[in-house]
PASEBA-1860 file (N, C-alpha, C; in nm, 3 decimals):
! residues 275
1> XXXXXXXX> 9.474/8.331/17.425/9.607/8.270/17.431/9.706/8.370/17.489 ~ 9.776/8.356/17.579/9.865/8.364/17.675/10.051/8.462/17.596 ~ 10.021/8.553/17.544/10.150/8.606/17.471/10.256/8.701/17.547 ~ 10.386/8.675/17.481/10.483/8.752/17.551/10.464/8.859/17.481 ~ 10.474/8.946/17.557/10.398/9.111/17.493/10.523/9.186/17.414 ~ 10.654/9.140/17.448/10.759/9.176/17.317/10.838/9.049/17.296 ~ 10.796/8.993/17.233/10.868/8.839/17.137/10.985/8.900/17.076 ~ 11.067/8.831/17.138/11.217/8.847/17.029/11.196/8.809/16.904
9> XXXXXXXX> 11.217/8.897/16.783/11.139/8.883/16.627/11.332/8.994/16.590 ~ 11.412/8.928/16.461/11.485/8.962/16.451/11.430/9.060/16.296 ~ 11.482/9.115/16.235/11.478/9.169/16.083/11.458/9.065/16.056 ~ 11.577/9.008/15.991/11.567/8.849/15.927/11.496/8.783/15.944 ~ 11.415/8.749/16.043/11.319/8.709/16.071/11.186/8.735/15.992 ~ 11.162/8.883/16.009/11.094/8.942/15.934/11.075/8.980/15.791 ~ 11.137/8.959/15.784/11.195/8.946/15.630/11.086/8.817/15.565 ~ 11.238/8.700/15.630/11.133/8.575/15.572/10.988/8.563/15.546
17> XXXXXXXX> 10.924/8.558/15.702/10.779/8.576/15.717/10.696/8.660/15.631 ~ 10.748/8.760/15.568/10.698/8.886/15.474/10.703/8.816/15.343 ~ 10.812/8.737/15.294/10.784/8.687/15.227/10.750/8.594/15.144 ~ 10.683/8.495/15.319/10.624/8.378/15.284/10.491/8.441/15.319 ~ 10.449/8.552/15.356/10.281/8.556/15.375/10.303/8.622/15.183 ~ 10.363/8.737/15.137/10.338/8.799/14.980/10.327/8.692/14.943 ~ 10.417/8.605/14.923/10.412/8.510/14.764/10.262/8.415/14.815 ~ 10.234/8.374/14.940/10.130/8.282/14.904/10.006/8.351/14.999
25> XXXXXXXX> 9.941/8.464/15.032/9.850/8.521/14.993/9.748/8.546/14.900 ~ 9.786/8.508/14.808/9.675/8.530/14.729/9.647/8.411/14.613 ~ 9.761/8.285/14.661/9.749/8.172/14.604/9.655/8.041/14.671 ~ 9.588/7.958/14.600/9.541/7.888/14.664/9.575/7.729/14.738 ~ 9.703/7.803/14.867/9.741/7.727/14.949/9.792/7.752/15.074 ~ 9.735/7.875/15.115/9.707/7.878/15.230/9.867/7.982/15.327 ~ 9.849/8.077/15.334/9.916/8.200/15.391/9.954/8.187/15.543 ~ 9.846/8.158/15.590/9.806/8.138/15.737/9.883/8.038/15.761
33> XXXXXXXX> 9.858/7.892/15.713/9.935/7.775/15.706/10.087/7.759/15.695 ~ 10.101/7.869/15.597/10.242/7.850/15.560/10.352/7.982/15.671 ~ 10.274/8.040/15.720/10.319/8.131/15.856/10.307/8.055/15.984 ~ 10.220/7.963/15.986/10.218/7.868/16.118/10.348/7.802/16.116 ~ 10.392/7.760/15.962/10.463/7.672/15.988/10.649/7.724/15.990 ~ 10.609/7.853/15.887/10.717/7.922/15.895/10.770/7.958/16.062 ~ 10.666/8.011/16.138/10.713/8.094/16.282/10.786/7.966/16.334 ~ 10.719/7.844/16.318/10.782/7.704/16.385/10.928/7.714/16.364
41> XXXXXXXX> 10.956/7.662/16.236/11.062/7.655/16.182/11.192/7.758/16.192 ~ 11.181/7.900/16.198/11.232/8.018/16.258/11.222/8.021/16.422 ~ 11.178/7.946/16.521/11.144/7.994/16.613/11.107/8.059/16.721 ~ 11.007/8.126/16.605/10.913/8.274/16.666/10.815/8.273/16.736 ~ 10.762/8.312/16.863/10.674/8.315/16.910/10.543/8.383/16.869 ~ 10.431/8.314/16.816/10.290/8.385/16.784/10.294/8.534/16.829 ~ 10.262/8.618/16.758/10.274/8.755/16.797/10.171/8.844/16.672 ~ 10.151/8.956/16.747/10.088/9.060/16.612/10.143/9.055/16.496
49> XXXXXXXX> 10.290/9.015/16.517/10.342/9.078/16.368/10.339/9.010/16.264 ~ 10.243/8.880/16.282/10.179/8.806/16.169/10.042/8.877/16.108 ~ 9.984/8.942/16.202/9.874/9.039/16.176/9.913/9.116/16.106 ~ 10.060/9.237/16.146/10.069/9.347/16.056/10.135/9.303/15.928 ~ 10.196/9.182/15.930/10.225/9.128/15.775/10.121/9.076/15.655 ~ 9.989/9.080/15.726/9.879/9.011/15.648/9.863/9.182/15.570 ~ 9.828/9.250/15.699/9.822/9.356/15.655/9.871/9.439/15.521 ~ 10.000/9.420/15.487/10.113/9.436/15.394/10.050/9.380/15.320
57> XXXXXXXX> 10.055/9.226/15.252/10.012/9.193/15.172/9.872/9.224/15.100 ~ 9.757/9.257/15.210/9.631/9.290/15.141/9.644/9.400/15.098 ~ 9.760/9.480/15.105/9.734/9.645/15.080/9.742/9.663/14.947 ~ 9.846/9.557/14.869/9.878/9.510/14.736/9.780/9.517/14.619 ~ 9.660/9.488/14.673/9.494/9.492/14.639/9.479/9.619/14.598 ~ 9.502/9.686/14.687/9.443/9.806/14.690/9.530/9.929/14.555 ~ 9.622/9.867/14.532/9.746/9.946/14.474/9.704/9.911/14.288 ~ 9.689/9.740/14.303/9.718/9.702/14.185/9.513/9.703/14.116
65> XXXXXXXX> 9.424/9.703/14.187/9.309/9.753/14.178/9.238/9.884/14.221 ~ 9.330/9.966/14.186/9.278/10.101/14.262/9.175/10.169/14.135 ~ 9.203/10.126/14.075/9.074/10.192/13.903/8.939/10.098/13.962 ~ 8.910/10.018/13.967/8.763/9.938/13.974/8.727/10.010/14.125 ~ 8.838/9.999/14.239/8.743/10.026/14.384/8.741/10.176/14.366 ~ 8.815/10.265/14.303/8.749/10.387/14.274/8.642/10.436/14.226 ~ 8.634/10.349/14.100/8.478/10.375/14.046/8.392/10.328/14.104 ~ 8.393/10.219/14.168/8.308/10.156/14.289/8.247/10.235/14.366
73> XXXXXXXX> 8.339/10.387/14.425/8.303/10.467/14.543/8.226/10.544/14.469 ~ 8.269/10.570/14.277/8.202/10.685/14.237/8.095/10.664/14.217 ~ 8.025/10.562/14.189/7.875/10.505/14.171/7.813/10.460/14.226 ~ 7.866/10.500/14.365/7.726/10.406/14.499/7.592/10.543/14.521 ~ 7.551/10.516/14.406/7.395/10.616/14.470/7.325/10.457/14.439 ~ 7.206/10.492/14.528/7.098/10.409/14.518/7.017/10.366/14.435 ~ 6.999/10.460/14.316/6.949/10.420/14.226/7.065/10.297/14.110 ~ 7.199/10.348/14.114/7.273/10.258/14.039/7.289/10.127/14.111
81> XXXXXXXX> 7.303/10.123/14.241/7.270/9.982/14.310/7.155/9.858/14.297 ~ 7.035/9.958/14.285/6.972/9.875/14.241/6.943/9.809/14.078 ~ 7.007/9.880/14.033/7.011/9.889/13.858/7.135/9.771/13.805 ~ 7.243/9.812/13.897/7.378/9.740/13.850/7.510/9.681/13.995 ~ 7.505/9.569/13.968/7.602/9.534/14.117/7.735/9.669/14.126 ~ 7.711/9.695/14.244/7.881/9.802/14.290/7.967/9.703/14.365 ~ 8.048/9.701/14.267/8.216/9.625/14.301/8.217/9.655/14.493 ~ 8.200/9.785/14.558/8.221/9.775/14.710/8.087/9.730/14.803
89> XXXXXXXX> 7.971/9.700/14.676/7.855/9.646/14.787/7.826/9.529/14.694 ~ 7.890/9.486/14.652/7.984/9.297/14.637/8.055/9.266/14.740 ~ 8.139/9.342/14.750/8.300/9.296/14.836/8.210/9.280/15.022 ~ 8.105/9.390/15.036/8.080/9.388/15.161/7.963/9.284/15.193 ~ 7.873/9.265/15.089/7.789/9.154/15.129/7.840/9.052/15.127 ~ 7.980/8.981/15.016/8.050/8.844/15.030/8.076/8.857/15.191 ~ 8.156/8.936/15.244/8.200/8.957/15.371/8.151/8.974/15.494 ~ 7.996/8.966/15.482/7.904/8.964/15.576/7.959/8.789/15.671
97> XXXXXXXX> 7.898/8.662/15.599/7.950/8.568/15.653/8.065/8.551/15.763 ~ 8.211/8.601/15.647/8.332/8.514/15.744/8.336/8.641/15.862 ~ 8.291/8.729/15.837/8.268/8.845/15.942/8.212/8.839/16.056 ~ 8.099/8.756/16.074/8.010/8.728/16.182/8.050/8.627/16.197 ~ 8.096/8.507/16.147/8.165/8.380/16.212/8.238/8.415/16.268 ~ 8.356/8.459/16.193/8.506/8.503/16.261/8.489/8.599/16.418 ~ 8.402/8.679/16.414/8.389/8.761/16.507/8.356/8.644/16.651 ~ 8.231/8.570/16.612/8.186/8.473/16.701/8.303/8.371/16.782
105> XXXXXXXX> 8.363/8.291/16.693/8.468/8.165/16.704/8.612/8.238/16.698 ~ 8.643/8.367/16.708/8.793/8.383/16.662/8.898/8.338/16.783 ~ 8.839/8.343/16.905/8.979/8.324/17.009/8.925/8.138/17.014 ~ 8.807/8.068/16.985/8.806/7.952/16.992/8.932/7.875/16.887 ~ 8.916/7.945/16.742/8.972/7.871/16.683/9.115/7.898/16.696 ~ 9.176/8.042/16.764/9.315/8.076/16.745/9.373/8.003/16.842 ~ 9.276/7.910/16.965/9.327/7.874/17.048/9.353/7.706/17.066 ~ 9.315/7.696/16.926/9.264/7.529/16.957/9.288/7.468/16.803
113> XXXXXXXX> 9.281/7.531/16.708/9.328/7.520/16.584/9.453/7.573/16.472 ~ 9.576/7.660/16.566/9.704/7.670/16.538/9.766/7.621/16.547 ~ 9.727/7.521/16.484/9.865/7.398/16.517/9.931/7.357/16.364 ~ 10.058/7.298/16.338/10.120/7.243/16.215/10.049/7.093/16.214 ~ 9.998/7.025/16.276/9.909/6.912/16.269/9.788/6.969/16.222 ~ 9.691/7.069/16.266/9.563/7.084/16.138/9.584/7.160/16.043 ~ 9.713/7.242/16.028/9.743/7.269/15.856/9.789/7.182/15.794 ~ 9.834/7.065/15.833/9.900/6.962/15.763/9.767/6.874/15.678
121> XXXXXXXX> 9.673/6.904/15.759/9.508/6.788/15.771/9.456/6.894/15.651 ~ 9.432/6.992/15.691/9.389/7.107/15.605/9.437/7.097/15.485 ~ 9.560/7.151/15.484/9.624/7.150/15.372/9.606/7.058/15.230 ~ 9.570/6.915/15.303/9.605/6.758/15.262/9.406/6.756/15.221 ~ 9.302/6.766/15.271/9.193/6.811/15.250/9.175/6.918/15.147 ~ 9.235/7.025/15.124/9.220/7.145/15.047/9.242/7.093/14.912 ~ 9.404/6.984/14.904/9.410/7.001/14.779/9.310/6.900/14.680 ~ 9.292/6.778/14.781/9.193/6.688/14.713/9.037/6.757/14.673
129> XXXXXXXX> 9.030/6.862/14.706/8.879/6.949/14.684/8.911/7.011/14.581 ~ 9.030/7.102/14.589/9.032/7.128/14.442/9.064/7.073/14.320 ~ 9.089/6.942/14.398/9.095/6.824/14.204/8.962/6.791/14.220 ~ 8.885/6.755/14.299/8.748/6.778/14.264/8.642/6.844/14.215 ~ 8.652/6.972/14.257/8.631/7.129/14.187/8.670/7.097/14.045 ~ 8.791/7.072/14.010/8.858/7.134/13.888/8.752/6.989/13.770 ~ 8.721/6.888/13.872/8.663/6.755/13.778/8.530/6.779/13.764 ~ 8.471/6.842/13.868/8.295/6.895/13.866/8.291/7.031/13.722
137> XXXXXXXX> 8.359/7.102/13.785/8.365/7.188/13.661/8.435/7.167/13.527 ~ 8.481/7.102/13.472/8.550/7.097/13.356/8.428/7.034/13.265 ~ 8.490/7.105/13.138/8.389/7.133/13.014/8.300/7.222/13.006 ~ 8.248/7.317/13.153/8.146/7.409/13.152/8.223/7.546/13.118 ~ 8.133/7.616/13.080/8.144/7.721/12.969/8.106/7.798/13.127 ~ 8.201/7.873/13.175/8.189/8.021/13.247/8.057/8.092/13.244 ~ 7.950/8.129/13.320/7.823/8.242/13.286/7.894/8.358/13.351 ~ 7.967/8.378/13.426/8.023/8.527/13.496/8.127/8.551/13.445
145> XXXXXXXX> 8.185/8.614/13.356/8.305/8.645/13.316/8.382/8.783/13.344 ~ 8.299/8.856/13.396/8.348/8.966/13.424/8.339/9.019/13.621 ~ 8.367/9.061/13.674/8.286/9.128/13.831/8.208/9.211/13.852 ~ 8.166/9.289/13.749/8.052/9.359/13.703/7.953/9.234/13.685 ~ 7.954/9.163/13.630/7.810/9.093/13.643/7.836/8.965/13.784 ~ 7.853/8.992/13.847/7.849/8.907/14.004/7.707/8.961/14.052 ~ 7.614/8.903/14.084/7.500/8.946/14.148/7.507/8.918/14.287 ~ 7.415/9.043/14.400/7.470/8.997/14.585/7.414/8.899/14.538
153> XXXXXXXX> 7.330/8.775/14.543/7.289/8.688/14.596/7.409/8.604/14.563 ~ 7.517/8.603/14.455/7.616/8.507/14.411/7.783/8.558/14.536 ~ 7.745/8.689/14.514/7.874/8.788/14.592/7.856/8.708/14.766 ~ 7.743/8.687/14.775/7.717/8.623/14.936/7.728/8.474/14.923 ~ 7.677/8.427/14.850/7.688/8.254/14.866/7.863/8.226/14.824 ~ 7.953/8.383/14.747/8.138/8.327/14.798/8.179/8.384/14.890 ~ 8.104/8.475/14.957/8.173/8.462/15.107/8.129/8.356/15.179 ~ 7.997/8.301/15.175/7.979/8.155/15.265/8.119/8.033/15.270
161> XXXXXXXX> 8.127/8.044/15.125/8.290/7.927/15.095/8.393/8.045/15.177 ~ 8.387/8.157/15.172/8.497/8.227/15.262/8.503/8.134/15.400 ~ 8.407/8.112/15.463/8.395/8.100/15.607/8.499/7.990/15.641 ~ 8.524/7.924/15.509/8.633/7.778/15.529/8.720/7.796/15.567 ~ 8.810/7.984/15.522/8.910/7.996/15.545/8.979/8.036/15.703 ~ 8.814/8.046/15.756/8.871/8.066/15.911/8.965/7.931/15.952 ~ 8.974/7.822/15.922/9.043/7.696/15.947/9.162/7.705/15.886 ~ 9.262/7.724/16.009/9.383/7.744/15.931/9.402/7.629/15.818
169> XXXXXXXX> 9.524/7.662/15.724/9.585/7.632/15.633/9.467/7.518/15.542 ~ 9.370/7.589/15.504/9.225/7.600/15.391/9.247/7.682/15.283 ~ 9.284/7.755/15.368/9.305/7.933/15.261/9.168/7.980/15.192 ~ 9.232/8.161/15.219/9.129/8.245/15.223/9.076/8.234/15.031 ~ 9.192/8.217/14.981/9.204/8.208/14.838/9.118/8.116/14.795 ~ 9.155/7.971/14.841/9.137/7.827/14.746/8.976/7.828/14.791 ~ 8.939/7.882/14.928/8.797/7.844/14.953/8.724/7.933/14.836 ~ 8.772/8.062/14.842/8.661/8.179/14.739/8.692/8.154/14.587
177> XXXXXXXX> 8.775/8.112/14.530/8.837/8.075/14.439/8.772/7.951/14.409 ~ 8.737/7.833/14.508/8.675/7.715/14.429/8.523/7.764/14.428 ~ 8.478/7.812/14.566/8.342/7.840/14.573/8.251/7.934/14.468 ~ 8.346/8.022/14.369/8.308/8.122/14.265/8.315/8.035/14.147 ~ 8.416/7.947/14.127/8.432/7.866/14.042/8.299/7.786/14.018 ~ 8.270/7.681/14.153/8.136/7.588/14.133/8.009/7.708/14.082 ~ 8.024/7.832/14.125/7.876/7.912/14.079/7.867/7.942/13.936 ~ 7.965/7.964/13.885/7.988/8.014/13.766/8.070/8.077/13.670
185> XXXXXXXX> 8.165/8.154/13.779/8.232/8.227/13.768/8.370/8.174/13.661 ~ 8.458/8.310/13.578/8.549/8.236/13.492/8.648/8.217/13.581 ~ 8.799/8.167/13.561/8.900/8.148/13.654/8.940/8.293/13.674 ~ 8.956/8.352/13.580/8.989/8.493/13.643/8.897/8.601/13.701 ~ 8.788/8.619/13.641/8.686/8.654/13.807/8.687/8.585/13.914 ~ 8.730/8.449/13.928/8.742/8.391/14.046/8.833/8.448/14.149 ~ 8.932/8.464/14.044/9.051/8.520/14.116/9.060/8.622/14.167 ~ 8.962/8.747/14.135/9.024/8.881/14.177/8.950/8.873/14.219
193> XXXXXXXX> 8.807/8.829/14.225/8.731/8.880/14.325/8.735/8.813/14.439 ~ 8.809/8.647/14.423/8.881/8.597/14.568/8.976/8.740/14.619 ~ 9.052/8.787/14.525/9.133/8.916/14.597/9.071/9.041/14.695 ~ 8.949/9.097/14.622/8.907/9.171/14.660/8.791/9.157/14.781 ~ 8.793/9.031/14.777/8.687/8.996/14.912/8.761/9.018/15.040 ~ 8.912/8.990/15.018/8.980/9.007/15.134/8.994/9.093/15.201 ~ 8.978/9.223/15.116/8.983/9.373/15.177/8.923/9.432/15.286 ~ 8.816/9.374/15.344/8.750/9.423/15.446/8.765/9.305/15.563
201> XXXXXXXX> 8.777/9.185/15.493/8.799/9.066/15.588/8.907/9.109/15.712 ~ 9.023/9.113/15.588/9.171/9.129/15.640/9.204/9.273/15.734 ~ 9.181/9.317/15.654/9.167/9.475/15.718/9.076/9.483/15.856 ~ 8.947/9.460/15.826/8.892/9.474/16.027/8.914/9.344/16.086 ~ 9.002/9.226/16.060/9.033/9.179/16.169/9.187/9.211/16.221 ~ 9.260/9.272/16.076/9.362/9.292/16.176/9.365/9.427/16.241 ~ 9.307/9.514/16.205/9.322/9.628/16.270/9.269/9.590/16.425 ~ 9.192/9.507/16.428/9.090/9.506/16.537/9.206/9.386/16.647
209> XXXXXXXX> 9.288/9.323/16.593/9.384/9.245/16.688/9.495/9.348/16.738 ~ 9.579/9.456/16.589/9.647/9.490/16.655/9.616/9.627/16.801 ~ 9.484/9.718/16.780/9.400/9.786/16.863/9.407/9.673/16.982 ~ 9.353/9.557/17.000/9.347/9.478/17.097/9.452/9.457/17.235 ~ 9.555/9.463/17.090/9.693/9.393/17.143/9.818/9.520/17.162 ~ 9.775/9.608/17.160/9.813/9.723/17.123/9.954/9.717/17.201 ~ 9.972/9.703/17.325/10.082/9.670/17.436/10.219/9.534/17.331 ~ 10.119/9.488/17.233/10.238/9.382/17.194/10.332/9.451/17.084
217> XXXXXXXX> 10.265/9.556/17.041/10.292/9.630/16.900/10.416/9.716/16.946 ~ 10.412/9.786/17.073/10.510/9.895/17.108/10.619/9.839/17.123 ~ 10.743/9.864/17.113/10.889/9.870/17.171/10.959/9.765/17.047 ~ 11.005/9.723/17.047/11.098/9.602/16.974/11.026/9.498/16.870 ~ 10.898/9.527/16.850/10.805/9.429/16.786/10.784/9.515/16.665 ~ 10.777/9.654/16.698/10.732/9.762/16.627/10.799/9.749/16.444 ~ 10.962/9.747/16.492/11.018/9.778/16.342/11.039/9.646/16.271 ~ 11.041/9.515/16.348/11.007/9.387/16.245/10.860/9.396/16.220
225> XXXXXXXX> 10.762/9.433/16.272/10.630/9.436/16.216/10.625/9.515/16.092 ~ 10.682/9.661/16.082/10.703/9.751/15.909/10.809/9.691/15.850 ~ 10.878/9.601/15.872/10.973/9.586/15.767/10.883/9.451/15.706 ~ 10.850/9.374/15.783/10.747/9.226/15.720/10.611/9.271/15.660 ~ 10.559/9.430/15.724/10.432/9.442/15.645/10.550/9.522/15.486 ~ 10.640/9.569/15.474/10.658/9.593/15.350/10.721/9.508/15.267 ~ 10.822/9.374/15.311/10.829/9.268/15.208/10.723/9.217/15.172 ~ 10.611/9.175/15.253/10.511/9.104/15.204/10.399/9.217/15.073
233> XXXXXXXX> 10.409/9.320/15.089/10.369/9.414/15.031/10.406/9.432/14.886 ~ 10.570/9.387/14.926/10.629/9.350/14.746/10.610/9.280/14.690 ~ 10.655/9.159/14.784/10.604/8.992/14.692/10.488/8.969/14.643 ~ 10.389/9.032/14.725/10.235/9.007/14.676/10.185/9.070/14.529 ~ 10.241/9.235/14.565/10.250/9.273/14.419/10.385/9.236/14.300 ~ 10.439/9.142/14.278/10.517/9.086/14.228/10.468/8.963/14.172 ~ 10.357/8.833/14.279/10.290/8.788/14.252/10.171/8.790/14.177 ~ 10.095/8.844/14.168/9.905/8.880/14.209/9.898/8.862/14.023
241> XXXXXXXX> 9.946/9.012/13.978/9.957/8.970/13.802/9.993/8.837/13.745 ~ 10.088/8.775/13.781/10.140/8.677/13.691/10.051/8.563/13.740 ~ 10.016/8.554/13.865/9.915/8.420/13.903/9.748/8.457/13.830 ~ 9.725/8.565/13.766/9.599/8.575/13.692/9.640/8.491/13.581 ~ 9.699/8.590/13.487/9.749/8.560/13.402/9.830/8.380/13.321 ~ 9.855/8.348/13.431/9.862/8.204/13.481/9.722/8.088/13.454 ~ 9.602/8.160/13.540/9.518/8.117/13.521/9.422/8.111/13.361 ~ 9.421/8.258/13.297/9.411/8.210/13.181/9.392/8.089/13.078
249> XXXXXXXX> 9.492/8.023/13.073/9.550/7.945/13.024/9.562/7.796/13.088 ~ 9.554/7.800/13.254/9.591/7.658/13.325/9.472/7.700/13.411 ~ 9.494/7.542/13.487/9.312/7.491/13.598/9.479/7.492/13.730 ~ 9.361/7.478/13.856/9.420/7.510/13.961/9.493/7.352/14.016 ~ 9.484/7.264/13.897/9.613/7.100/13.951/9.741/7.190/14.022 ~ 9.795/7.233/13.959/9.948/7.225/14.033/9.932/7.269/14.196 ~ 9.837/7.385/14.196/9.833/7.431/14.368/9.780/7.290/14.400 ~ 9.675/7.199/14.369/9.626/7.120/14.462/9.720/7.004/14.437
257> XXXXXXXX> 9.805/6.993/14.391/9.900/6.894/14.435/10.026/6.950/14.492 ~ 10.003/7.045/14.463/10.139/7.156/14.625/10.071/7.094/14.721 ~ 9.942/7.143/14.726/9.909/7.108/14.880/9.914/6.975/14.924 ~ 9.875/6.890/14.862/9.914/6.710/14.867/10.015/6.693/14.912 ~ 10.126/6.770/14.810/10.252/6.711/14.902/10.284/6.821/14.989 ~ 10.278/6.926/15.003/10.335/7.020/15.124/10.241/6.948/15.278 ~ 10.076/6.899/15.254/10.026/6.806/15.391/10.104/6.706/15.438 ~ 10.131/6.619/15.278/10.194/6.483/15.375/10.356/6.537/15.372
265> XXXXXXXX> 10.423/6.577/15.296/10.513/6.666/15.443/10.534/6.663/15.544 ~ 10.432/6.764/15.570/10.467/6.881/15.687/10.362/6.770/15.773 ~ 10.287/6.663/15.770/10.243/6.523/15.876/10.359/6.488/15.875 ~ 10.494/6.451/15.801/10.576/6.307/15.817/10.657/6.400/15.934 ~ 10.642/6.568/15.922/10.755/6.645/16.000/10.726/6.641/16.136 ~ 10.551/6.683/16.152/10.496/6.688/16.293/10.481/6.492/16.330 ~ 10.483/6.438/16.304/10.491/6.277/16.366/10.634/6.225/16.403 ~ 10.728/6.292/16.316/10.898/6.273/16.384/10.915/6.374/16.455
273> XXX> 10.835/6.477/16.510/10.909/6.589/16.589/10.968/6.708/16.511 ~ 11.016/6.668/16.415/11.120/6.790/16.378/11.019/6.921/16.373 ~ 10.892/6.901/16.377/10.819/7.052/16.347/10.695/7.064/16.519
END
C-alpha cells in the first residue's frame, strides 16, 4: 500500500490514538479495529505510527509481568523444559502459528482488509462467538488454573485461535482469550496468557514494519510516534490489572455485546458515509 512517507499526525492526534490502542489492547474488542476507525474519524493517514503505538502498549506486559518472564529466562536449561512448561517456550510455541501466517498474508491482508466495513463485520461476528464461548463453557470447572501448568501442545493449539486476530477488528485478545477458554483454561489464565502471547507477536512485527518503513519514521512522524507509544503505554498499564481482576468475578457478556453494538454502529456509519 502506497504511503505518504511524512503524514501530517498532530500531538493531539497522538494522544487520542495512544489512548484508544492502551485502553483496548488487551480487551476483548479489538485495538486494531478501534485504530482503523479512530485514524478515520481524526483524519489520519495509515502510517507507522500505529505500529509504534502498538508498540507502547505491549511494553506494559513487560513492566507489569516482569517477575514470571524473568524466572522464565532463569530456568530455560533443558532438562527443566522437559520436566516443566517455561512461561518463554509457551509464549514462543503459541506464536509459532500467527507468525508464519502473518509473515505469509501480511501485505495481502493490510491491503484488502483495512477497511471500517470488515471491522464493523468482524467486530459484529466476534461478539456473537463470544456469547457462544461463554454458553459452551458455562458450568465447567477450569483444568488450567494457573500458566505454569499450560502444556506446548495446549500453548500451540492458542496461538492457532491467535491466527484470527490477523483479521482486523477480531482481536488479538478475544481470539486467545476464547480459544484458552474452550481448552480449559480459568478466565484469568486466559487472560494473561492472551497478554503474554502478544510479546513476540507484537514486537517482531512491529519492529520489522517500522525497519521496513524506516523513511516514514524520520522527520515529523518521529515525535507523534513517542508521544502515542507513551500514552498508550499508560492506559494499558492503568487497564491490564483491573480487567483481570474484573474477570474473577464476571464472564466476557459485556465485551461481546460492546462489540454487537459498536458493529452495528460503526455498519449504520459506513452505509450513510459519515465513516
Amino acid at each position: 500500500m502506497t504511503q505518504d512517507p511524512t503524514p501530517a499526525v498532530s500531538l493531539l492526534d497522538a494522544v487520542w490514538l495512544g489512548l484508544v490502542e492502551g485502553l483496548t489492547e488487551f480487551l476483548p474488542v479489538s485495538s486494531t479495529g478501534h485504530l482503523i476507525v479512530a485514524n478515520r474519524l481524526l483524519g489520519v493517514a495509515e502510517s507507522p505510527l500505529t505500529v509504534g503505538i502498538q508498540l507502547g502498549a505491549i511494553s506494559a506486559i513487560l513492566v507489569l509481568y516482569w517477575r514470571p518472564l524473568l524466572e522464565g529466562l532463569r530456568t530455560q536449561s533443558l532438562k527443566r523444559l522437559r520436566t516443566k512448561p517455561n512461561l518463554w517456550a509457551q509464549i514462543m510455541v503459541a506464536a509459532v502459528p500467527a507468525a508464519t501466517l502473518g509473515w505469509l498474508l501480511d501485505d495481502w491482508i493490510e491491503s484488502r482488509l483495512f477497511s471500517a466495513e470488515f471491522v464493523a463485520a468482524t467486530m459484529t461476528i466476534g461478539g456473537v462467538l463470544l456469547l457462544l464461548v461463554e454458553r459452551v463453557i458455562r458450568g465447567n470447572s477450569p483444568r488450567i488454573d494457573s500458566l505454569a501448568d499450560i502444556s506446548y501442545a495446549t500453548a500451540f493449539l492458542i496461538g492457532c485461535f491467535q491466527c484470527l486476530a490477523l483479521m482486523p477488528g477480531t482481536s488479538r485478545a478475544g481470539a486467545t482469550i476464547a480459544g484458552a477458554l474452550l481448552l480449559g483454561l480459568s478466565r484469568t489464565a486466559a487472560a494473561e496468557f492472551s497478554f503474554l502471547v502478544g510479546l513476540p507477536i507484537v514486537y517482531g512485527a512491529g519492529v520489522f514494519k517500522l525497519v521496513s518503513e524506516r523513511e516514514c519514521v524520520q522527520g515529523p512522524l518521529l515525535a507523534p510516534m513517542l508521544v502515542g507509544a507513551i500514552v498508550s503505554f499508560v492506559s494499558a498499564i492503568v487497564v491490564v490489572r483491573p480487567f483481570v481482576a474484573f474477570l474473577r468475578a464476571h464472564t466476557f457478556a459485556p465485551f461481546a455485546w460492546y462489540r454487537l453494538l459498536g458493529g452495528a454502529l460503526l455498519a449504520v456509519a459506513c452505509a450513510s458515509g459519515w465513516i
